[in-house]
N, C-alpha and C positions, 0 to 999 in steps of 0.2 A: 708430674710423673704418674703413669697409671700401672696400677698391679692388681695384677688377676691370678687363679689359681687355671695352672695348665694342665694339670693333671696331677694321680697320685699310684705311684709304685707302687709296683706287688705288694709288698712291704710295709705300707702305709702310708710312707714318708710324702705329703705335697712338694708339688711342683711350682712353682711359682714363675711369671712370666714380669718383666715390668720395660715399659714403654717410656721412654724420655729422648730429646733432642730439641728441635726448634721447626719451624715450619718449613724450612730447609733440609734439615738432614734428620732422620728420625732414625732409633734402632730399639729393638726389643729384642733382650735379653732374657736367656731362661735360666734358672736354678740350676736345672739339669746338665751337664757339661758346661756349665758355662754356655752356651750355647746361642750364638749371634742368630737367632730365629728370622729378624725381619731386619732390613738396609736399607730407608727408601731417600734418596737424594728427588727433590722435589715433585716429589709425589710416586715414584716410581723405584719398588723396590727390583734391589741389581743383585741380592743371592736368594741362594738356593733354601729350601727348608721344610717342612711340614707343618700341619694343620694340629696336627693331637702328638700326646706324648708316647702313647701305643706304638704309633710310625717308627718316632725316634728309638722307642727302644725295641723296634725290630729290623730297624737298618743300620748297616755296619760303616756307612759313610763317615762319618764324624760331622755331619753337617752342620758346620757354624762352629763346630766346639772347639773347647779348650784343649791343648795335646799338651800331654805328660804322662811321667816324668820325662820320657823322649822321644819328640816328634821325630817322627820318620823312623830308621831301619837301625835294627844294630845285629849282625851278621850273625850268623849261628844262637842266637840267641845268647848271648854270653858275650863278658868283657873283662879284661885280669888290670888289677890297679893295687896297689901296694903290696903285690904278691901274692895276692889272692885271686880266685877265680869268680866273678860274679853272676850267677846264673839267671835268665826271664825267661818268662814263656816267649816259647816256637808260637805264636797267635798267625804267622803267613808258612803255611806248612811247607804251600807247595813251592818258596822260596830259599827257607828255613831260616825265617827273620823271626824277630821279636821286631813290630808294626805297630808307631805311637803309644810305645809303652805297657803293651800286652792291654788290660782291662780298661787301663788309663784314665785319666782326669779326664774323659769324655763320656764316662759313665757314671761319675761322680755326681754328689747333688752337693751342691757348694752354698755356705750363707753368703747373705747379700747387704749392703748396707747403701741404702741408696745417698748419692751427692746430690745436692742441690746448692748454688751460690755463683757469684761473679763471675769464676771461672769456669763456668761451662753447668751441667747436667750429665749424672752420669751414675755407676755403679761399681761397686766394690765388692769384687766376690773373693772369700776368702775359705782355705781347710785345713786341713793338718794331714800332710801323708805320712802311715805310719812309716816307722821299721819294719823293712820285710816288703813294705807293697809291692804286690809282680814281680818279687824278688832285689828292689833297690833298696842299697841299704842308708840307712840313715832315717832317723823322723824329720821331717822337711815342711815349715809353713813358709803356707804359698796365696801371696795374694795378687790379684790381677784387677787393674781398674780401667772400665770403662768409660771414657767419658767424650762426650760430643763439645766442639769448641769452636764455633763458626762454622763450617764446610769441612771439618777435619772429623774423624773419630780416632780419638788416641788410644791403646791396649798398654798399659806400664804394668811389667810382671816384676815381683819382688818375692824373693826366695832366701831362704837359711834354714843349713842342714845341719844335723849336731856330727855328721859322720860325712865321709867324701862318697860321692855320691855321682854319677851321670845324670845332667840333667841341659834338658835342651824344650824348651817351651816356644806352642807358638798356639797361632788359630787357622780351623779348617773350614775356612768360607769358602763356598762357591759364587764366582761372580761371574757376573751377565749383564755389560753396560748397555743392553739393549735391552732389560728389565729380565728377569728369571726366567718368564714364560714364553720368552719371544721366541726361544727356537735354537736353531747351531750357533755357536760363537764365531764361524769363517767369515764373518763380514767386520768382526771384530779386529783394531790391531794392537799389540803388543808391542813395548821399548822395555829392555832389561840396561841397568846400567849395571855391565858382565860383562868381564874381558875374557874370563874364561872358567869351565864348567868342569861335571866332574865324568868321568867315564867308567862308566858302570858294566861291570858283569850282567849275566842272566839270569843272575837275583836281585839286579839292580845295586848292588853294592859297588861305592866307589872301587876302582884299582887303580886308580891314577888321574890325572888331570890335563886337558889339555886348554889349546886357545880354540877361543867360539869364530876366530876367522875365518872367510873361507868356507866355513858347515852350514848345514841347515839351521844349527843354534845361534846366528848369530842375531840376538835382534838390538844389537847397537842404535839401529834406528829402526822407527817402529815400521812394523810390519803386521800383514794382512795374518790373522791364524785358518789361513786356507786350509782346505783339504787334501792337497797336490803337496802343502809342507808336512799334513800330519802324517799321512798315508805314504810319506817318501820310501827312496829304497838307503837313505843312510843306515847303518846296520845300530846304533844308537838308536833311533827314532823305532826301527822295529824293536829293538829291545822292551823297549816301554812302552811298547802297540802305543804311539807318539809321544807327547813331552810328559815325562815321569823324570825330571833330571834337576841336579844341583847346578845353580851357579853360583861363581865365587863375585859377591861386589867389587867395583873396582875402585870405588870410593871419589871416584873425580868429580862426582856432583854431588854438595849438600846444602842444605836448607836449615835454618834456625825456626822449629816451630813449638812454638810453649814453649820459649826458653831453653831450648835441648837442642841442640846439634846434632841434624840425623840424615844420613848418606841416603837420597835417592836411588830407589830398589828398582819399583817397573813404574810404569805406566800403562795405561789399556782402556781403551778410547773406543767407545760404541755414539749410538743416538743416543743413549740418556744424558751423558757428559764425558767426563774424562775424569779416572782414576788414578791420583799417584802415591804410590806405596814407598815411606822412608822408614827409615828405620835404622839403630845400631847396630844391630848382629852384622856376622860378617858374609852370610849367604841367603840364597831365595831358594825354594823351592820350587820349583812350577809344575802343574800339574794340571791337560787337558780334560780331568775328566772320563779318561776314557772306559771306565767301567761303571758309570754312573747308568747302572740298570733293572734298579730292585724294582720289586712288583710295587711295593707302597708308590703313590701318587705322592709328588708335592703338593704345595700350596695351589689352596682352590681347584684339585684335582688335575694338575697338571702333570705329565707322566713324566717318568723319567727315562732319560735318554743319553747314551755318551757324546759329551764334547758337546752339551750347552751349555757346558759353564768350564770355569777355569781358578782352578787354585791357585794362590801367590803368597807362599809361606812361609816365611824371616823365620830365618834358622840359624844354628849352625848344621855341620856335612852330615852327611849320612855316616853312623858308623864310626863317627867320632871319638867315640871311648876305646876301640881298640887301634888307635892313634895317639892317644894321652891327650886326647884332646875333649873341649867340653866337662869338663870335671866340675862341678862344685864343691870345693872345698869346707869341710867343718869350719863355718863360725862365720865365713865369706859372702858376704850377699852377694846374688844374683838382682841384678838390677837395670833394667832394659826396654826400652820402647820403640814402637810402631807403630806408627800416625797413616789411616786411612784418608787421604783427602780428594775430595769432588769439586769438578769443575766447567761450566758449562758450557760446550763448543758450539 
């Protein structure tokens, strides 16, 4: 395992980067959100990322990171649960969301404890969110493990709150099975195992659910991420200027990997190989990209541009706590994984 110092916050605090896997699958890891910096499946890294810590903390993508305490949206900023009203920051104004937890575990600088042994190579980031942070309540330790295990990279988040609390964890990679730099993802194709998804307002907030038959959403079987499908006239697809939408798993495909039974989420098939995303929770995320267009360059100076890359986010819904749903309960562990595995076609 290699560790290097990636930079140091305003603040003082160092950054630290650490590099572990097999000559196969390699990932580096930052302190800084958590943050999956570098992916590279035999030789050829498939996300998105930055060169310095500067970048990251002047873009608002979440690139690679850690999202908490709640990935994705929760409506008006606020959610009411034992009778009380629970207030976060409005951080998407022009929506009027609270977006990955307002400040969130992606701005966070987390310890690290590196693994090393039989079962695999890998990393252990762990912190303490207080009471109050971005207005969730409860103090919440949260640890999340890395680890690389043949052609797979596994993320196991483990969570306990002293108080009930919203909490929905995942990671904000951008991937590119034609390597990061290569350009649009449209030659790329996509399989969601998703029988049906959610349909979202003009804040992007669920109001309901329907079936992905029939629509542009359905990628039951995989399919090409054209630009003829992003750029459609479905009135969903414009909602989210293209794929900005929940799907719900349908759970008819699973896979035993480390010992863990985990329901087959997507798949997404370039030249570098083929990606399959399992996992427990019970939805994905998917997300084109399409505002991926800050001035900072990626890696090795490479611009940034929307829709070459593509988000694949194991979740639960958007908005889930003003549903009763997504709760962690006082005392209750959160306990849950999502195995990245690569494959060469």
């Amino acid at each position: 395992m290699e560790v290097r110092e990636f930079g140091v916050l305003p603040d003082g605090t160092p950054v630290q980067s650490y590099t572990f896997g097999s000559s196969t699958l390699q990932a580096t890891v930052l302190t800084y959100g958590g943050a999956l910096q570098k992916l590279c499946f035999r030789g050829t890294d498939i996300i998105c990322g930055f060169d310095t810590l500067e970048d990251y903390l002047n873009h608002s993508g979440c690139q690679g990171a850690l999202i908490g305490r709640y990935a994705n949206r929760i409506a008006g900023g606020s959610y009411s649960w034992g009778g009380k009203a629970v207030t976060l920051p409005v951080n998407e104004p022009d929506r009027g969301n609270c977006l990955h937890g307002g400040s969130g575990f992606h701005t966070k600088v987390w310890e690290a404890e590196p693994v090393t042994g039989e079962s695999g190579e890998g990393l252990i980031l762990s912190r303490i969110s207080p009471d109050g942070e971005d207005g969730f309540p409860g103090t919440v330790a949260v640890s999340v493990s890395y680890l690389i295990l043949d052609t797979c990279l596994y993320l196991h988040y483990l969570a306990k709150s002293d108080a009930d609390t919203a909490f929905n964890m995942t990671n904000h990679s951008y991937f590119n099975m034609n390597g990061f730099g290569s350009g649009p993802i449209d030659t790329q194709t996509l399989q969601l195992f998703a029988d049906r998804m959610s349909v979202v307002n003009s804040s992007l907030i669920p109001v309901g659910t329907q079936s992905v038959e029939g629509t542009p959403f359905d990628f039951q079987s995989p399919k090409a991420l054209s630009p003829d499908l992003l750029n459609g006239s479905d009135p969903q697809m414009i909602l989210g200027n293209g794929l900005d939408h929940n799907f719900y798993l349908s759970g008819d495909e699973s896979v035993a990997l480390a010992g863990t039974e985990l329901n087959c989420a997507a798949v997404l098939s370039g030249t570098a190989g083929r990606l399959t995303v399992c996992t427990d929770l019970p939805c994905i995320q998917v997300y084109s990209a399409n505002f991926m267009n800050g001035p900072e360059p990626m890696k090795g100076g490479i611009p940034q541009k929307p829709r070459h890359a593509i988000c694949l986010e194991t979740q639960f819904a958007p908005d889930s706590p003003n549903r009763g749903e997504a709760i962690l309960r006082a005392g209750e562990l959160f306990d849950s994984t999502t195995a990245f595995c690569f494959e060469s076609i």
